[in-house]
Backbone as numpy.savetxt, mean C-alpha at the origin, in Angstrom:
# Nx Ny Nz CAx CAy CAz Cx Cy Cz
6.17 -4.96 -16.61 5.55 -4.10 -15.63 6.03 -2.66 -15.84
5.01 -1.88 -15.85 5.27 -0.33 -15.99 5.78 -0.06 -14.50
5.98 1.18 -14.42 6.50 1.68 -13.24 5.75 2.23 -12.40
4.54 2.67 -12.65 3.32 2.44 -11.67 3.41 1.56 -10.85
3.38 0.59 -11.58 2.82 -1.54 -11.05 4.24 -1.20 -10.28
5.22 -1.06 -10.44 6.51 -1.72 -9.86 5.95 -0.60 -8.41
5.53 0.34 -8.62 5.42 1.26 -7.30 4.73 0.85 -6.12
3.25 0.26 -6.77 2.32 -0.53 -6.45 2.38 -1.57 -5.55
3.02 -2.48 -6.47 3.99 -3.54 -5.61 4.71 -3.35 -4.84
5.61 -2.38 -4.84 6.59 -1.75 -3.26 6.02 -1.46 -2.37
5.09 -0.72 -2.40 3.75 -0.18 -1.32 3.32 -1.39 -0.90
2.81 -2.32 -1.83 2.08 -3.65 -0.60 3.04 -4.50 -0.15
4.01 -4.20 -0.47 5.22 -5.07 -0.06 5.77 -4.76 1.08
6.04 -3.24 1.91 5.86 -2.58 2.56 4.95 -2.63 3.52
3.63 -2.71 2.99 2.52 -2.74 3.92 2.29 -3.81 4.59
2.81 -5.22 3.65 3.23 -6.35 4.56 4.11 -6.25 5.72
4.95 -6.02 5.32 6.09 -5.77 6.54 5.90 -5.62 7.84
5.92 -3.87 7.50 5.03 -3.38 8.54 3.92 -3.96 9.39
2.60 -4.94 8.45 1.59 -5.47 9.39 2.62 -6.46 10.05
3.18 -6.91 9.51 3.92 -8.50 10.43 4.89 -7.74 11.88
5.40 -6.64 11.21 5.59 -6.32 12.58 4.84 -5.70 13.29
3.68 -4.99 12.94 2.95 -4.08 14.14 2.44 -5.20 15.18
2.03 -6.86 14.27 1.40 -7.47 14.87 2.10 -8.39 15.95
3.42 -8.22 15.55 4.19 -9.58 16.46 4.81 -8.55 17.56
4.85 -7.44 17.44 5.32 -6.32 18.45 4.22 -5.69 19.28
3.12 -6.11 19.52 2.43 -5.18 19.91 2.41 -4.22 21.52
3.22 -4.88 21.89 3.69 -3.98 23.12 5.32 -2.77 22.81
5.55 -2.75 21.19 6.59 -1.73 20.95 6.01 -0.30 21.15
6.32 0.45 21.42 6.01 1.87 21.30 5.48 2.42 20.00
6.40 2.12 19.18 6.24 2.51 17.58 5.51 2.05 17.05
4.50 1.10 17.70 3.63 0.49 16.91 2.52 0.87 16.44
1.92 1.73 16.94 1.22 2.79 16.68 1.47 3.35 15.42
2.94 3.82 15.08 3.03 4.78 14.12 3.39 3.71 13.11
3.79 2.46 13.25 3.93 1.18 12.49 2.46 1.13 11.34
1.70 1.16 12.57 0.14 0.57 11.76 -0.66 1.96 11.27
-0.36 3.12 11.59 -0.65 4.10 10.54 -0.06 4.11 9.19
1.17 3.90 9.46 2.36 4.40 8.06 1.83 2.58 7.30
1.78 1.71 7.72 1.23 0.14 7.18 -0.34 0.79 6.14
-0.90 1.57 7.21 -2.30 1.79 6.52 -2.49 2.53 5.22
-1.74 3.57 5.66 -1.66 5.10 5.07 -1.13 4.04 3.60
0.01 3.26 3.58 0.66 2.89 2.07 -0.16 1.96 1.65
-0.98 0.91 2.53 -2.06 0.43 1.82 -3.37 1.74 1.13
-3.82 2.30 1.57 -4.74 2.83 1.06 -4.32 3.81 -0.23
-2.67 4.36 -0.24 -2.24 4.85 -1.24 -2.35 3.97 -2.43
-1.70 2.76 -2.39 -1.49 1.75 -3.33 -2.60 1.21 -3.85
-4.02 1.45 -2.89 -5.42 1.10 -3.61 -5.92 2.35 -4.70
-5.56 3.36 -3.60 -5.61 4.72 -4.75 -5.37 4.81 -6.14
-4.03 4.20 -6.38 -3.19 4.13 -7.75 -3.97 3.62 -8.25
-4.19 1.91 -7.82 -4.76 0.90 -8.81 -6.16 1.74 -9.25
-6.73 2.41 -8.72 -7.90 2.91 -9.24 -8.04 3.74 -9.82
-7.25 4.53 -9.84 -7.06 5.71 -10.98 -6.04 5.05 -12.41
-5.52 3.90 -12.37 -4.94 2.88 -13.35 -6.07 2.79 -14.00
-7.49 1.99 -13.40 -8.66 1.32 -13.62 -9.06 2.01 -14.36
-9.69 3.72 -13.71 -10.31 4.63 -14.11 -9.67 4.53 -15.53
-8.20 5.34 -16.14 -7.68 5.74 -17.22 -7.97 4.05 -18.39
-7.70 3.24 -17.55 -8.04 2.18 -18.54 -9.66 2.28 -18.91
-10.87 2.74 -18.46 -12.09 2.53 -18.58 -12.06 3.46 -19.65
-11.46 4.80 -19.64 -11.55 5.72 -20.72 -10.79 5.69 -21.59
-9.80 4.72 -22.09 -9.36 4.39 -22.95 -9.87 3.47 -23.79
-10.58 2.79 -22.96 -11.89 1.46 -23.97 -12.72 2.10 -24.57
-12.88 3.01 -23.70 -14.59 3.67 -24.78 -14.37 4.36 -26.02
């Protein structure tokens, strides 16, 4: 694994977390900012993989 992937993987690893707790806490205060910062690193970590995708598509051609 390159160090992208290893980044990748920390982020959804993370983003797990976070959902398991926003969801079993939902009367915490912080939970709110739980399930933004959960979101925000999921949608980063989709980001990557797709610009991974992208550079791999232009490397085939």
């Amino acid at each position: 694994m390159n160090r992208k992937q290893k980044m990748q993987l920390g982020l959804a690893g993370c983003f797990v977390v976070l959902l398991i707790l926003w969801f079993f806490e939902p009367g915490w205060r912080v939970s709110k900012i739980l399930g933004i910062i959960s979101n925000a690193m999921l949608l980063i970590s989709m980001l990557l993989s797709y610009r991974a995708e992208e550079k791999n598509k232009k490397k085939d051609e």
